[in-house]
N, CA, C and O atoms as a DFTB+ gen file, in Angstrom:
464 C
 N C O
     1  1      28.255      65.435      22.043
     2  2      27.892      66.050      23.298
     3  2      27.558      67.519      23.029
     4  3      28.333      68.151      22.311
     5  1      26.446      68.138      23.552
     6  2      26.074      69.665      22.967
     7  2      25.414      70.034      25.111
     8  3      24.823      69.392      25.979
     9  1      25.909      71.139      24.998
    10  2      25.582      71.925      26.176
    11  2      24.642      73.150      25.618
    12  3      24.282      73.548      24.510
    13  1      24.489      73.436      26.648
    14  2      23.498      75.128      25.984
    15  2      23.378      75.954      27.610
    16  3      23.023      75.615      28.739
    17  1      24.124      77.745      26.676
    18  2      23.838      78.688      27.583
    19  2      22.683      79.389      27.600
    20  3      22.125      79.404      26.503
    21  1      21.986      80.127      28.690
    22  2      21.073      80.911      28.294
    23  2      21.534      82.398      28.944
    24  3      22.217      82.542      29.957
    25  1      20.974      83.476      28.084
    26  2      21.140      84.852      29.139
    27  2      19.254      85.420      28.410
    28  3      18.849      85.578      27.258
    29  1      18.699      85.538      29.525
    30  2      17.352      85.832      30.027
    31  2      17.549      87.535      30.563
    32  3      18.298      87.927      31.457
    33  1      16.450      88.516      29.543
    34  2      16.112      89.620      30.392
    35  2      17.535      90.392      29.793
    36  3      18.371      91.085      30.373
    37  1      17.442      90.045      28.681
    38  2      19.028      91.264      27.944
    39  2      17.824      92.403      27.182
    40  3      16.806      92.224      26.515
    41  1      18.595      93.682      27.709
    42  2      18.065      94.802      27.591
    43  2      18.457      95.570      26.218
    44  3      18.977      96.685      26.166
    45  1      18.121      94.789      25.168
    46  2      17.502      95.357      23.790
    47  2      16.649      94.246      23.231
    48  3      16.408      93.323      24.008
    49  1      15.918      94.152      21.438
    50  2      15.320      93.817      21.096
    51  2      15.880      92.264      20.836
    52  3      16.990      91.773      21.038
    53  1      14.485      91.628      20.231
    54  2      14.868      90.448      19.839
    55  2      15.566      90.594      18.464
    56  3      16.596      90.002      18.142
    57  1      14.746      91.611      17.565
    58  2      14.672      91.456      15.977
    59  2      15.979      92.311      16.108
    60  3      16.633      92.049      15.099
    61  1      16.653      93.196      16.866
    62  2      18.168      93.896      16.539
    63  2      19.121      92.352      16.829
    64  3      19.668      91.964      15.797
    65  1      19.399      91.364      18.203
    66  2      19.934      90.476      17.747
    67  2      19.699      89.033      16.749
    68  3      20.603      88.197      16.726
    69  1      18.861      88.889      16.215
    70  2      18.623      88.205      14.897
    71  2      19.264      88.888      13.847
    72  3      19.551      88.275      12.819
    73  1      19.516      90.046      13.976
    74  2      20.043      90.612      13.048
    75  2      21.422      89.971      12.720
    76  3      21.787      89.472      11.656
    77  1      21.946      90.074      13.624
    78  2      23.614      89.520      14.051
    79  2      23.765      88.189      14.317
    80  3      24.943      87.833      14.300
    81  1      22.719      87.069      14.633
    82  2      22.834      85.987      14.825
    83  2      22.291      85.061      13.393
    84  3      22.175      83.836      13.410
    85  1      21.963      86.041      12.040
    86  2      21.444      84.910      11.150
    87  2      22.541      84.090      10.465
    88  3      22.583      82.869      10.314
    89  1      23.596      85.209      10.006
    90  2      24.551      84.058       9.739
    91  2      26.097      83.570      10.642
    92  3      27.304      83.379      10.499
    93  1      25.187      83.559      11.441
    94  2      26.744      82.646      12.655
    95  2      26.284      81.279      12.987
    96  3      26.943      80.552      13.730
    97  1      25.029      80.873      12.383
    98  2      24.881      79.215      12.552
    99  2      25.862      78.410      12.017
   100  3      26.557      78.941      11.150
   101  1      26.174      76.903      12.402
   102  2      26.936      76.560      11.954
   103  2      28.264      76.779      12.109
   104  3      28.856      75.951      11.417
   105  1      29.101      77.565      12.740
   106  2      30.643      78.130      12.612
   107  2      31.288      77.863      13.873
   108  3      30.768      78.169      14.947
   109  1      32.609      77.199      13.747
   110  2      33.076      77.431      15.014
   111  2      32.922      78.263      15.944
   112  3      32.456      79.391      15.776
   113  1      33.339      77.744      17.140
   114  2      32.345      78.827      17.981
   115  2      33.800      80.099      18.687
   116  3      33.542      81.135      19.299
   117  1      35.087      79.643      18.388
   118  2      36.109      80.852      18.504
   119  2      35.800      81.853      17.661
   120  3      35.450      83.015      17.870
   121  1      36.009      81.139      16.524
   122  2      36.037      82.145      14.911
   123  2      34.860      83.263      15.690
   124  3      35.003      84.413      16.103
   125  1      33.557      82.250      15.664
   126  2      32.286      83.468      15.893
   127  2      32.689      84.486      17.175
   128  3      32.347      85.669      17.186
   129  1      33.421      83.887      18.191
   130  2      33.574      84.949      18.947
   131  2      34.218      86.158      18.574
   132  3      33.842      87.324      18.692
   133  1      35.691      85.463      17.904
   134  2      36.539      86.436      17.428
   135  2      35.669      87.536      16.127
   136  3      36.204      88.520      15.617
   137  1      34.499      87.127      15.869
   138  2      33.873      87.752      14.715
   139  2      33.316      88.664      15.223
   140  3      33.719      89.761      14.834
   141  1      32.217      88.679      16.247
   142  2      31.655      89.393      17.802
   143  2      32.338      90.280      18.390
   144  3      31.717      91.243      18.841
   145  1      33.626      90.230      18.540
   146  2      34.544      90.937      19.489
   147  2      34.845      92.184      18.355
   148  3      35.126      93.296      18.800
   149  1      34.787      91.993      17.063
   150  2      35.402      93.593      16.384
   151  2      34.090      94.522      16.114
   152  3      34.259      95.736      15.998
   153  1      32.571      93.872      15.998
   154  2      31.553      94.782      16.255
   155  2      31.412      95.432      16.942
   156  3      31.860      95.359      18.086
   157  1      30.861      96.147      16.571
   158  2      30.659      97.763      17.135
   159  2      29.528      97.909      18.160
   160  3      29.409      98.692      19.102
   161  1      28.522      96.675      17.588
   162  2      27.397      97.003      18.398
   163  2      26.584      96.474      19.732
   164  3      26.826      95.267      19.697
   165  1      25.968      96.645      20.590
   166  2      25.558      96.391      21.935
   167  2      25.645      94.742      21.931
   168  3      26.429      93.885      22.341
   169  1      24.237      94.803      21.147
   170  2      23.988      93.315      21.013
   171  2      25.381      92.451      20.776
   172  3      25.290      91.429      21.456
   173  1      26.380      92.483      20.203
   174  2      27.236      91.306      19.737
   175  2      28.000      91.801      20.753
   176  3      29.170      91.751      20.375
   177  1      27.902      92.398      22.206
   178  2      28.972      92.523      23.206
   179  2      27.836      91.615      24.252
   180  3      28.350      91.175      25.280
   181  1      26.708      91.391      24.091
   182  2      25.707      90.430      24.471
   183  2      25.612      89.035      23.847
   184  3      25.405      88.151      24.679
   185  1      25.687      88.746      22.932
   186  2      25.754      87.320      22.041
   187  2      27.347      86.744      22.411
   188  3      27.714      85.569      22.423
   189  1      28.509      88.510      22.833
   190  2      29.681      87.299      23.037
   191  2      29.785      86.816      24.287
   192  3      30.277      85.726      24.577
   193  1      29.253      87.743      25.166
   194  2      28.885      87.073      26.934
   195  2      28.552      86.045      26.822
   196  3      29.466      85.227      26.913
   197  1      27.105      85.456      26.567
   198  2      26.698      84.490      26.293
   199  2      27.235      83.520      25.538
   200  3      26.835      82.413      25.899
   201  1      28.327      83.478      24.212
   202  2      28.962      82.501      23.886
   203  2      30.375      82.274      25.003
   204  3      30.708      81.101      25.169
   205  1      31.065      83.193      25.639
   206  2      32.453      82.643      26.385
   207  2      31.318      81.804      27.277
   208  3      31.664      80.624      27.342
   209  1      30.198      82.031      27.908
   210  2      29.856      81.100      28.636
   211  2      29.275      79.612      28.710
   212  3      29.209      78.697      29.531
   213  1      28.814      79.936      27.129
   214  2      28.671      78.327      26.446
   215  2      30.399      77.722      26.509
   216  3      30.696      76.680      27.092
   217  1      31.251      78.469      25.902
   218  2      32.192      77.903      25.526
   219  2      33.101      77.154      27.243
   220  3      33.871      76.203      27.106
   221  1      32.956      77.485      28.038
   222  2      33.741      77.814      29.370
   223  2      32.454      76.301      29.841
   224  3      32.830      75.727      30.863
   225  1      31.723      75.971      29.503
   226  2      31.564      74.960      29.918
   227  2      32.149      73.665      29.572
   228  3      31.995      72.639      30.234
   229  1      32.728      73.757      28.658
   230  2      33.085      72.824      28.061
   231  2      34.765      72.599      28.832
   232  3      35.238      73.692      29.146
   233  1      35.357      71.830      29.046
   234  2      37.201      71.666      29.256
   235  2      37.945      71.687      28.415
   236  3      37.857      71.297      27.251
   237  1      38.726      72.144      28.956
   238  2      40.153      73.369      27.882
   239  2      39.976      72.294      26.857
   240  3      39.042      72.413      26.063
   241  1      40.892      71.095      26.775
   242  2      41.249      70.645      25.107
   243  2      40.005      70.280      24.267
   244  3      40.166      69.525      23.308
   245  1      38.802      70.750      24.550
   246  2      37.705      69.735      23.631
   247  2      37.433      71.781      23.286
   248  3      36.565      71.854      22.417
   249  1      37.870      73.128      23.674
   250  2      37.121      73.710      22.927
   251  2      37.470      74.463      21.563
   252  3      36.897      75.496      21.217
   253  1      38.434      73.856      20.857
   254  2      38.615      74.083      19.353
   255  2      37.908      73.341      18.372
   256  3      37.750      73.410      17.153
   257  1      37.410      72.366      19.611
   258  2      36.339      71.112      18.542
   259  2      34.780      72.098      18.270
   260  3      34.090      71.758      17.309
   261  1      34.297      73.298      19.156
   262  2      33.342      73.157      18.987
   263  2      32.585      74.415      17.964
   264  3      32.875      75.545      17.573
   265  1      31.443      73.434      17.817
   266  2      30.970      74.560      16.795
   267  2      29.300      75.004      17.294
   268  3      28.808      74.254      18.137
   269  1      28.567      76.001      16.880
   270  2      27.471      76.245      17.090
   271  2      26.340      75.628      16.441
   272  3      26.312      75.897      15.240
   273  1      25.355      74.853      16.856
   274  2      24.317      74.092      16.527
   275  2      23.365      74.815      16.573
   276  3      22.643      74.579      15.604
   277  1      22.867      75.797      17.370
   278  2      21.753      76.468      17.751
   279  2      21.711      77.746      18.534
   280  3      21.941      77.814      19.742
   281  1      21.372      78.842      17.689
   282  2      21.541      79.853      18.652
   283  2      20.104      80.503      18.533
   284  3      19.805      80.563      17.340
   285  1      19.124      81.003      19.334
   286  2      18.099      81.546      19.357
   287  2      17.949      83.021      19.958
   288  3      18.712      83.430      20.833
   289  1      16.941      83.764      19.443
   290  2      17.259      84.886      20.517
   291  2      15.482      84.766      20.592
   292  3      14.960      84.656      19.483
   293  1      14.815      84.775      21.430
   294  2      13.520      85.425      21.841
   295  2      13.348      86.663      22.048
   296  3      14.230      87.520      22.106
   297  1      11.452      86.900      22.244
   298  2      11.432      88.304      22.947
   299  2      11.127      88.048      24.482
   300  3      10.261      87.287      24.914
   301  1      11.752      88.605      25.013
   302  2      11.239      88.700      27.050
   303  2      10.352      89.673      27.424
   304  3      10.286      90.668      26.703
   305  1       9.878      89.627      28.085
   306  2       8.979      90.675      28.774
   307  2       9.372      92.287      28.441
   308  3      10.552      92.619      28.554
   309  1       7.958      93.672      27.867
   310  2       8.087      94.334      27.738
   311  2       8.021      95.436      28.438
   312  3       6.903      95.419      28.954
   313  1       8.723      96.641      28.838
   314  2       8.268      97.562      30.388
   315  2       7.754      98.078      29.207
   316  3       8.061      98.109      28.015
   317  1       6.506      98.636      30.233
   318  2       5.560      99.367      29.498
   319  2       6.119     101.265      29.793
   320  3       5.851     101.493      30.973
   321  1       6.641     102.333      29.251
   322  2       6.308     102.865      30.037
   323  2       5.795     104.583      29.338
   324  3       5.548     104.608      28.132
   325  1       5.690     105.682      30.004
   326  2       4.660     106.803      29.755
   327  2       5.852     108.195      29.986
   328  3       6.726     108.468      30.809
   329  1       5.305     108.808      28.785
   330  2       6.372     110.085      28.520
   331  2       5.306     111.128      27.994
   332  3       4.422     110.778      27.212
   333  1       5.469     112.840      28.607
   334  2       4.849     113.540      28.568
   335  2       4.857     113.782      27.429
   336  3       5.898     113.407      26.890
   337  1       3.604     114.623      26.267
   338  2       3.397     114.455      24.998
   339  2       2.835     115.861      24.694
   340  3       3.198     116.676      25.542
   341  1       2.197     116.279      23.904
   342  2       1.761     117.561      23.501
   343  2       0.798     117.242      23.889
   344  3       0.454     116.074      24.068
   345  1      -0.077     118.585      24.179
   346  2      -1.291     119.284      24.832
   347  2      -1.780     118.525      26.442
   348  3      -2.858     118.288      26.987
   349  1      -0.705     118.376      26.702
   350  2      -0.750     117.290      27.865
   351  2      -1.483     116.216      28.422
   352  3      -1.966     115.920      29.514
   353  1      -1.346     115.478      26.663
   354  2      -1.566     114.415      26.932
   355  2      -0.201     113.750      27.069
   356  3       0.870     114.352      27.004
   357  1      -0.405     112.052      27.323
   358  2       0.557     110.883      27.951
   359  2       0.882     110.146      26.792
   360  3      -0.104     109.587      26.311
   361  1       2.415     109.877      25.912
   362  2       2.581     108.839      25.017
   363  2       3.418     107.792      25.772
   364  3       4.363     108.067      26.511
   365  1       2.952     106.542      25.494
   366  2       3.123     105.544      25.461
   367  2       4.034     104.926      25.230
   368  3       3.886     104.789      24.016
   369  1       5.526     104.061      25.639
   370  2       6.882     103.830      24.688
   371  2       6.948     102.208      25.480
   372  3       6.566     101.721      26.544
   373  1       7.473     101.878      24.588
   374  2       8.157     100.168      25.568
   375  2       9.467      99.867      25.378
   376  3      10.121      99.815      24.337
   377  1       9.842      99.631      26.774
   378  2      11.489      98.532      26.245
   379  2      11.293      97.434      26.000
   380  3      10.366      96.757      26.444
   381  1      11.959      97.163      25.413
   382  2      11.947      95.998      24.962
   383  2      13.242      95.229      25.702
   384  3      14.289      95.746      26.092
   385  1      12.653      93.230      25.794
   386  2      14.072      92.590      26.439
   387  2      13.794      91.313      25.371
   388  3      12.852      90.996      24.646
   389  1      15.230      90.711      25.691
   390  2      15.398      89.229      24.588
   391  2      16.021      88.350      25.780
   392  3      16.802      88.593      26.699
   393  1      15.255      87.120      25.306
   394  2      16.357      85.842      25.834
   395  2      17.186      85.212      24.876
   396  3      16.836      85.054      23.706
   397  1      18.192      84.874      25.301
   398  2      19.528      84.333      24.379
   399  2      19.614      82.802      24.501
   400  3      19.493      82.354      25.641
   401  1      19.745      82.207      23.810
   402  2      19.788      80.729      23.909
   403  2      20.972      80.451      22.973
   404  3      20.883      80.886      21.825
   405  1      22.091      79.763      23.346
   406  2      23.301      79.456      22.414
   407  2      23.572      77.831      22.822
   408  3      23.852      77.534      23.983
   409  1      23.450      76.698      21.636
   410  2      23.276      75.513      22.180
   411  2      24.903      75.184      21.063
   412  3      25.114      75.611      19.928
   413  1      25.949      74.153      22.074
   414  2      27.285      74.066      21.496
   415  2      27.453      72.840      21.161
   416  3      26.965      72.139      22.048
   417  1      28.027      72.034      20.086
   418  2      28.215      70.682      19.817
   419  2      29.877      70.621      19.907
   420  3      30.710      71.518      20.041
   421  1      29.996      69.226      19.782
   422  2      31.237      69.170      19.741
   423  2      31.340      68.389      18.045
   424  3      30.694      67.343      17.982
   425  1      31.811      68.654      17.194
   426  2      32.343      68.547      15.552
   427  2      33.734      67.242      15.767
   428  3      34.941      67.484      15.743
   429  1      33.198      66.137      15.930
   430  2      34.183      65.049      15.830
   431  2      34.567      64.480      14.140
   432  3      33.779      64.081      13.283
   433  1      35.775      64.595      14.085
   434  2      35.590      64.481      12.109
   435  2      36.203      63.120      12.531
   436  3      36.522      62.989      11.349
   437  1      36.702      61.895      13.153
   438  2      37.276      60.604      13.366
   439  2      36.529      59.787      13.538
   440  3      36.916      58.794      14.156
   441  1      34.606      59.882      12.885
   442  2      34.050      59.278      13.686
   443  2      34.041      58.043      12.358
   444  3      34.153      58.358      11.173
   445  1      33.884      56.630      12.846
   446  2      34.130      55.567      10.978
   447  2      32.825      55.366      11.063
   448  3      32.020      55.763      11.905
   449  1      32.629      54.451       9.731
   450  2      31.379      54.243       9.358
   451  2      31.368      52.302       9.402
   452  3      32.055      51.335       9.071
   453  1      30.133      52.641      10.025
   454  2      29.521      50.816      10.484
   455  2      30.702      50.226      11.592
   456  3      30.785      49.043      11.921
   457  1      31.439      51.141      12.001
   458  2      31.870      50.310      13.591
   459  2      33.152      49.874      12.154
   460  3      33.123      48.660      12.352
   461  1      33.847      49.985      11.329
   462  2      34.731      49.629      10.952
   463  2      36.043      50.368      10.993
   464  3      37.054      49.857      10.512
């Protein structure tokens, strides 16, 4: 059984959280929180929002089973916007936004082979 959270319209880049999401594939998904929670930086106080809320879907005793299958970050829509510049001309800057996609499995190790 795999659920998936999304958080849409998070206010930094895509390529700063890829940074932090390349090697958390695969890993339980506490451990990764608890891994998230001692960083320092914006993004992994954003990747852990988005994982308690993958995780919180799931019911209390099934969530030590689970682990991360898929986590994506996109880019979202860019504000364009305009800052005064020398000789008065106009420079140009953008924010940048990401969508978060965190998809959760559940890691059954009891499963037999051929129904035996």
């Amino acid at each position: 059984m795999e659920k998936t959270a999304k958080s849409k319209y998070l206010r930094t880049s895509a390529k700063k959280l890829r940074i932090l999401i390349n090697n958390l594939k695969g890993q339980k998904a506490v451990l990764m929180l608890q891994k998230l929670e001692l960083q320092s930086q914006k993004g992994a106080e954003l990747i852990a929002g988005t994982l308690k809320s993958a995780i919180n879907l799931f019911e209390e005793p099934l969530r030590e089973k689970l682990t991360v299958k898929n986590i994506m970050a996109d880019q979202g829509p860019v504000f364009k916007r305009w800052r005064a510049g020398s000789r008065g001309a106009a420079k140009k800057y953008s924010k940048k936004t990401a969508h978060l996609h965190i998809t959760l499995e559940i890691k059954d190790k009891t499963k037999t082979k051929n129904g035996k």
